[in-house]
KETIMI-692634 format. One record per residue: x, y, z of N, C-alpha, C in turn. Coordinates in steps of 0.02 Angstrom, whole numbers, padded with zeros to 5 digits, always signed. Layout:
BEGIN
XYZXYZXYZ
...
***
This chain:
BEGIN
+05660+06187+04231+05651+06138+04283+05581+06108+04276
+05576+06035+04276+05509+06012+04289+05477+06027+04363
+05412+06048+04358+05369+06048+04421+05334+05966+04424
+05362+05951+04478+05299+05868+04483+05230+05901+04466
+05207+05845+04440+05120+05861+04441+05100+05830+04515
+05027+05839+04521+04979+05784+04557+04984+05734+04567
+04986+05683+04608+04993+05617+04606+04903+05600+04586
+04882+05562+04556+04822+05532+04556+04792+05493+04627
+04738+05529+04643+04714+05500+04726+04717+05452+04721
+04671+05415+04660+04653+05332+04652+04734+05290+04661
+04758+05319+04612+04834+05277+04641+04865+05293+04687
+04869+05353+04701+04884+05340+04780+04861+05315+04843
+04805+05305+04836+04763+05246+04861+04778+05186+04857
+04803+05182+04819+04790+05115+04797+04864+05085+04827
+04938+05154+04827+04991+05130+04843+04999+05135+04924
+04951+05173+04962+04947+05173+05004+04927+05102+05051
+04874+05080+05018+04876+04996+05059+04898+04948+05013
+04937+04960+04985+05002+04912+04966+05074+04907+05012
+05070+04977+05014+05142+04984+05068+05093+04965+05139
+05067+04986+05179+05040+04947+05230+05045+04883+05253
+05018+04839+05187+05031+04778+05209+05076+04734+05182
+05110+04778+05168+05201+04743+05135+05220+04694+05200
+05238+04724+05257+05297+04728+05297+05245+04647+05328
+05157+04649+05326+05150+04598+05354+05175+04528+05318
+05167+04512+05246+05193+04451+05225+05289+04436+05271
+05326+04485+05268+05381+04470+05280+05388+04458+05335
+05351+04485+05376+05352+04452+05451+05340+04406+05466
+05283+04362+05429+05248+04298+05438+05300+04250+05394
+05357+04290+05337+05367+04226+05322+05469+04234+05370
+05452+04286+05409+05526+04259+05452+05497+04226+05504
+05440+04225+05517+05435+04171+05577+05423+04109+05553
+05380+04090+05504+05390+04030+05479+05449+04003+05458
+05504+04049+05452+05558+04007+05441+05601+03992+05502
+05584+04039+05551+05608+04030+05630+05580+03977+05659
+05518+03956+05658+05508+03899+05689+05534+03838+05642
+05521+03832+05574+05570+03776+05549+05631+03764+05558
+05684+03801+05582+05746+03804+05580+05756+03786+05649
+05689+03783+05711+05706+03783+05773+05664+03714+05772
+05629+03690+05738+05618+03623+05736+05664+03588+05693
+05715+03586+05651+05768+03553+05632+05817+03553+05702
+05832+03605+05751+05871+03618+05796+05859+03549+05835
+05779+03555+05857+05752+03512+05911+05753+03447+05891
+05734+03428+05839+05739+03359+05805+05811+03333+05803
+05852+03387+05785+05928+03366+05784+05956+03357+05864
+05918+03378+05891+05940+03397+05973+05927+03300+05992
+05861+03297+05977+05806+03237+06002+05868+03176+05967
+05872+03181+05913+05912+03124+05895+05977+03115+05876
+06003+03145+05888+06076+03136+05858+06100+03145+05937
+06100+03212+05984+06137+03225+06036+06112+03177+06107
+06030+03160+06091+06023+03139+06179+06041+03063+06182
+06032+03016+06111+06054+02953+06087+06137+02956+06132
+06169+03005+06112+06249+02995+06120+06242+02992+06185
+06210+03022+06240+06258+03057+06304+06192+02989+06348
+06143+02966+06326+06117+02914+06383+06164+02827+06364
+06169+02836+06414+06200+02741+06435+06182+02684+06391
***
């Protein structure tokens, strides 16, 4: 059976604030896509639907 060795501090260091700040890019880029998708909503709202329903 292999025994794991040691992990190396330096790289584990190093993977340590890598995983940390993973999760922030993905968060920033689901909201940037939440507000684009909710400004296509509003724009589509503004012109296509309120044009139809005023006199």
């Amino acid at each position: 059976m292999i025994e794991p060795s040691e992990p190396d501090t330096a790289e584990s260091d190093v993977l340590d604030r890598i995983i940390k700040a993973g999760p922030a890019g993905a968060v920033s880029v689901s909201f940037v896509a939440t507000i684009v998708v909710f400004g296509i909503w509003f724009a589509f709202y503004l012109f296509v639907f309120l044009p139809r329903v005023s006199p």
